[in-house]
C-alpha positions as CSV (number, residue, x, y, z in Angstrom):
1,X,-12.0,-1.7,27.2
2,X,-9.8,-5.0,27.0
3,X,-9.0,-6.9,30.1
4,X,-5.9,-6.0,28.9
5,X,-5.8,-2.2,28.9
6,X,-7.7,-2.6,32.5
7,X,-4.3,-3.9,33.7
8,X,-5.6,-7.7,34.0
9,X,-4.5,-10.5,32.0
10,X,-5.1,-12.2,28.7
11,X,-8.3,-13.5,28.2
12,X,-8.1,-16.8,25.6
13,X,-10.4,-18.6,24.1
14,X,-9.0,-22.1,22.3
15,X,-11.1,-23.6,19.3
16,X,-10.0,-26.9,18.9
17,X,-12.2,-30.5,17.6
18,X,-10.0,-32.5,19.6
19,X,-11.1,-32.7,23.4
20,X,-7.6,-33.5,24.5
21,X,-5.7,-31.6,22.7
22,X,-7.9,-28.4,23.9
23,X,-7.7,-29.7,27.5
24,X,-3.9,-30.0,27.2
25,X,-3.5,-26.7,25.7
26,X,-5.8,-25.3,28.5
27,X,-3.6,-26.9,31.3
28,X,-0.6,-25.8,30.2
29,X,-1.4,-22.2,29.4
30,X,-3.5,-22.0,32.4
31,X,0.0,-22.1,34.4
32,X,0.7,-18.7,32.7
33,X,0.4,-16.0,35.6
34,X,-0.5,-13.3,32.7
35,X,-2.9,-16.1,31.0
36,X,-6.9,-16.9,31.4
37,X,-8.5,-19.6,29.6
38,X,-12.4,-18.4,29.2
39,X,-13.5,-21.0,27.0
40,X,-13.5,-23.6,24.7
41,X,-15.1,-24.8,21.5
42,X,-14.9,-28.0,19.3
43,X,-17.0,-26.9,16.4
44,X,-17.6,-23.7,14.6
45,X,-21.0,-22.9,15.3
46,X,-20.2,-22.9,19.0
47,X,-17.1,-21.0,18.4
48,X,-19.2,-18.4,17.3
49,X,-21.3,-18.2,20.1
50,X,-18.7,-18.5,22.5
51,X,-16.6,-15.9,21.2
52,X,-19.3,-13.0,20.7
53,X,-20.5,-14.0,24.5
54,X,-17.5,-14.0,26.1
55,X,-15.1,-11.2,24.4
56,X,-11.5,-12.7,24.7
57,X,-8.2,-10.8,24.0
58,X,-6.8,-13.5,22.3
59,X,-8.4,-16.8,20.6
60,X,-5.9,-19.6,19.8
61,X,-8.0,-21.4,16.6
62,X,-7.5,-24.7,14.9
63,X,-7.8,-24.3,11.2
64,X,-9.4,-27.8,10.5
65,X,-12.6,-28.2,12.8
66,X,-14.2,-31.5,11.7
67,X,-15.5,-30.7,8.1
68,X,-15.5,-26.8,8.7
69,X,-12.7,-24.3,8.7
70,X,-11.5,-22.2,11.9
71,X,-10.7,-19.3,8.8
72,X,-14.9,-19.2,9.1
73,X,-14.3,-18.0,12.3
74,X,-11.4,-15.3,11.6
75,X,-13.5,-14.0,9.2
76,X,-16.5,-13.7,11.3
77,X,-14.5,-11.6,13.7
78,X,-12.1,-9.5,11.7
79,X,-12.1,-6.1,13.2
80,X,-13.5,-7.1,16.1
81,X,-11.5,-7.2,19.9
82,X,-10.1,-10.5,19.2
83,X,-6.8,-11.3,17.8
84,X,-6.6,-14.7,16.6
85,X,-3.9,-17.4,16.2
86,X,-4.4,-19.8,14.0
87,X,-3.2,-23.2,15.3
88,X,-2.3,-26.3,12.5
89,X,-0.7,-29.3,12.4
90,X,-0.9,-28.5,8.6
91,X,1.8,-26.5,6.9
92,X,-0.1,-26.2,3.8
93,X,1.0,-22.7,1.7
94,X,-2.9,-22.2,1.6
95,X,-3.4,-21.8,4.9
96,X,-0.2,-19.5,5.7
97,X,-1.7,-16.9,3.1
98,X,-5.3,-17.6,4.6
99,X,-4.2,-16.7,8.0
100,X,-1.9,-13.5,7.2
101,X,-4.3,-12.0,4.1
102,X,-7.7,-13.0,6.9
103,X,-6.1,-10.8,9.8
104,X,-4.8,-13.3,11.9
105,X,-1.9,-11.8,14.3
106,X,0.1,-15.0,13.7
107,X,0.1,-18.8,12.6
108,X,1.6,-22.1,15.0
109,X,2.4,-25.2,14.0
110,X,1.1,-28.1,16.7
111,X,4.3,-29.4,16.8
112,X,6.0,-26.4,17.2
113,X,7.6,-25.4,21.4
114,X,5.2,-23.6,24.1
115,X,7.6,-20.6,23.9
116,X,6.5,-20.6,20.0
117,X,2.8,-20.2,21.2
118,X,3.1,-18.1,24.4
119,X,5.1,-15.7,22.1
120,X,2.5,-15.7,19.6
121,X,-0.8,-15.3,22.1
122,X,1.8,-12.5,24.2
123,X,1.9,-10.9,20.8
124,X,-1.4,-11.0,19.8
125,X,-2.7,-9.4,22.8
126,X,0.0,-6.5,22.5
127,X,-1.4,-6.0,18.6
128,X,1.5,-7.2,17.6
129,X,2.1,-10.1,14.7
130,X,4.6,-12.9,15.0
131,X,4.4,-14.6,11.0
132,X,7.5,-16.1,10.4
133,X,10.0,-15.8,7.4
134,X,8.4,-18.8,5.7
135,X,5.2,-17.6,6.1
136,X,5.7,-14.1,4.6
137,X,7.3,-15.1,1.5
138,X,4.5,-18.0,0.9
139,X,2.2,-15.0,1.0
140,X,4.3,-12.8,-1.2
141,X,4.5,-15.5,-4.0
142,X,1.8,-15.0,-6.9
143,X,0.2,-18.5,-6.7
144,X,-3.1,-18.8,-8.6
145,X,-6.1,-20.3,-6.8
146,X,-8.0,-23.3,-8.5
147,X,-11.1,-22.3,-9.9
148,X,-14.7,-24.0,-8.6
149,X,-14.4,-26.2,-11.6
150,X,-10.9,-27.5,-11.2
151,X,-11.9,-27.8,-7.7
152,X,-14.1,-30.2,-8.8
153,X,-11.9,-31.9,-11.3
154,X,-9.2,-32.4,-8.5
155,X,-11.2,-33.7,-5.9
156,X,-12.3,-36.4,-8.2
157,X,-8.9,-36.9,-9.4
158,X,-8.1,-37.8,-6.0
159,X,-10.9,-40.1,-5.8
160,X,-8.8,-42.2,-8.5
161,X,-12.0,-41.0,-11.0
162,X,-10.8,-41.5,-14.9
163,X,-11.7,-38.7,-17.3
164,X,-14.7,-40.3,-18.7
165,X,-16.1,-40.5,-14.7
166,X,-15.7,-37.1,-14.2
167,X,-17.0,-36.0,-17.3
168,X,-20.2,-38.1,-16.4
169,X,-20.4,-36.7,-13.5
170,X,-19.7,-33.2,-14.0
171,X,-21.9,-33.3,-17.0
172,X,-19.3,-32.4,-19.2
173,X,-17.0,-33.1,-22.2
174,X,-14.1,-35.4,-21.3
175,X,-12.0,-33.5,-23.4
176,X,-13.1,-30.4,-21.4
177,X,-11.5,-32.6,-18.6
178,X,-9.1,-33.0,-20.3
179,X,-8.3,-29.4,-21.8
180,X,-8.6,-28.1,-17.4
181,X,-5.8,-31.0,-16.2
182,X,-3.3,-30.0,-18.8
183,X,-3.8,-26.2,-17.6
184,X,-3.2,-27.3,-14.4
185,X,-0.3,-29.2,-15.0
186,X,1.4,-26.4,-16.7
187,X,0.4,-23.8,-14.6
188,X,2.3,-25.8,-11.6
189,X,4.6,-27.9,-13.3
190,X,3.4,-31.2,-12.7
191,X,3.7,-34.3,-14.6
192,X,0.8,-36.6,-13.8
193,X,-3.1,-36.9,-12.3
194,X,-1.3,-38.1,-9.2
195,X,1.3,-35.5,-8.8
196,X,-1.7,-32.4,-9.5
197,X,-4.0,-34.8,-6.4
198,X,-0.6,-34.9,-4.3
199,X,0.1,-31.3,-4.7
200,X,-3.6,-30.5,-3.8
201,X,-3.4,-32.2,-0.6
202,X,-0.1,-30.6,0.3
203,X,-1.4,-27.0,-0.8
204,X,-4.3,-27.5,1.2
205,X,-6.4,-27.1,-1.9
206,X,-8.5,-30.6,-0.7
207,X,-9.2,-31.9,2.6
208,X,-10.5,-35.6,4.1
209,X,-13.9,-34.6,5.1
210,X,-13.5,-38.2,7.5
211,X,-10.5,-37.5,9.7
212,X,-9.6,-33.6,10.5
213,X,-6.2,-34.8,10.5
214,X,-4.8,-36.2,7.0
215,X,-1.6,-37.3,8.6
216,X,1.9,-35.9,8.3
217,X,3.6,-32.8,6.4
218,X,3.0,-34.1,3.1
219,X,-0.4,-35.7,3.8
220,X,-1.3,-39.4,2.9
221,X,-1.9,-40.8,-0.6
222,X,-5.0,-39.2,-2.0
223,X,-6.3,-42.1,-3.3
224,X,-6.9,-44.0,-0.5
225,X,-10.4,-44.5,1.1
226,X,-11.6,-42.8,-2.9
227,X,-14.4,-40.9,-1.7
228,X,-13.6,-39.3,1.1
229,X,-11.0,-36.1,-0.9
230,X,-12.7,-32.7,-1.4
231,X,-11.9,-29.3,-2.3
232,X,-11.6,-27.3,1.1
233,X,-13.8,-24.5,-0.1
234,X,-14.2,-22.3,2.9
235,X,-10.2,-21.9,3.3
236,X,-10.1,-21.2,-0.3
237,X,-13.3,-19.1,-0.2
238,X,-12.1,-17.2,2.6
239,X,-8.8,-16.5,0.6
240,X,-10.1,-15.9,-2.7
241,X,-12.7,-13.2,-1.3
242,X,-9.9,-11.5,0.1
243,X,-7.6,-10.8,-2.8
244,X,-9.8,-11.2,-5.4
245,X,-11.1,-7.5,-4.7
246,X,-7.7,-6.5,-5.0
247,X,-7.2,-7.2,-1.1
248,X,-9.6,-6.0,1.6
249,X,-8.3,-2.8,4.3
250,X,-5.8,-4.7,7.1
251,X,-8.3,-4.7,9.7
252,X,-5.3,-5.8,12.4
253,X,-4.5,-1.9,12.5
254,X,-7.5,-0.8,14.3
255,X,-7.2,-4.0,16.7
256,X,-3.8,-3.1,17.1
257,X,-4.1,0.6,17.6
258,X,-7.3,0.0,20.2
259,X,-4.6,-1.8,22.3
260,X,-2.2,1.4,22.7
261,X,-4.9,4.3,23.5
């Protein structure tokens, strides 16, 4: 039995890498009469631990967690007691699908209002999901995923690598390079190496594995600090495994219905 169904209130658990923006988070939703924050977490691994110990209704997660992925985390506990809330400053399409396809019961921005976020956790504990408009037609739209090898292409694009690099480095052909950037351009209409790396970033395909943040909406230039661009594979992973069966049973149902007996 929930805290919840006992009558009490909502028992959260916020996984954040930033210190102060966890603490702030905490302080304002510990003014919440119908709120209790648990715990907290900065990294994935202690995440983990924390949330299996501790049980919370809700857990408010940040998607980028240093060089890991708070979609590890989701995964982990899909099915369980647990409805999570997935918590960016990124509005990246990837992430949207990520968080609706993984069973998340909703997805803020961290420049969104408190009564955004206190709607979503309120719904979350009731079983209930709060996706936006935007959200649900990003995850109806038939985008293809990368594959691990254009993965690899694009992050080294982004790197400002020329074809005969990545070849070298890939062990391949350069025109096999060559042959995978021109399907990618066609296959999302882009023009040039630095429109497909720009696109990456702001698809959430790639991710600075030096700063959690990569700046604003759009992200920054990929090709500064070359080096530091690389294909967010546990996002992606997380996603791909999901609808490349065909799409995995919607395991917020049971949460849900284990609210309401």
């Amino acid at each position: 039995m929930t805290s919840i169904e006992a009558g009490g209130g909502i028992r959260l658990v916020i996984v954040d890498d930033h210190p102060l923006v966890a603490a702030g988070l905490g302080a304002l939703l510990g003014t919440e009469p119908d709120i209790e924050v648990i715990g907290y977490a900065s990294t994935v691994e202690s995440g983990l631990a924390l949330i299996a110990e501790r049980r919370p209704d809700v857990v408010v997660c940040d998607i980028q967690i240093g060089d890991r992925s708070g979609f590890v985390l989701l995964e982990a506990f899909a099915g369980g007691p647990a409805a999570f809330v997935m918590f960016s400053s990124h509005d990246h399409p990837a992430y949207h699908k990520a968080a609706f396809e993984g069973g998340a019961f909703g997805f803020v921005l961290k420049d969104g209002s408190s009564a955004q976020l206190l709607e979503g956790i309120r719904a979350a504990a009731a079983g209930r999901m709060t996706f936006s408009i935007e959200t649900l037609r990003t995850v109806r739209r038939d985008v293809p995923l990368p594959s691990e090898r254009e993965l690899e292409i694009i992050g080294l694009v982004a790197q400002g690598q020329s074809n005969d690099e990545i070849a070298r480095d890939l062990s391949i052909r350069p025109k096999t390079v060559e042959s995978h950037l021109r399907s990618l351009f066609d296959r999302h209409g882009l023009a040039s190496r630095t429109e497909l790396a720009l696109h990456a970033v702001q698809q959430g395909w790639i991710r600075r594995m030096d700063r959690p943040s990569p700046g604003g909406p759009d992200g920054p230039e990929p090709h500064e600090e070359a080096g530091h661009w690389v294909a967010d594979r546990e996002t992606l992973g997380t996603l791909s495994s999901r609808l490349g069966a065909g799409g995995r049973r919607d395991k917020r149902g049971s949460r849900a219905a284990s609210r309401t007996r």
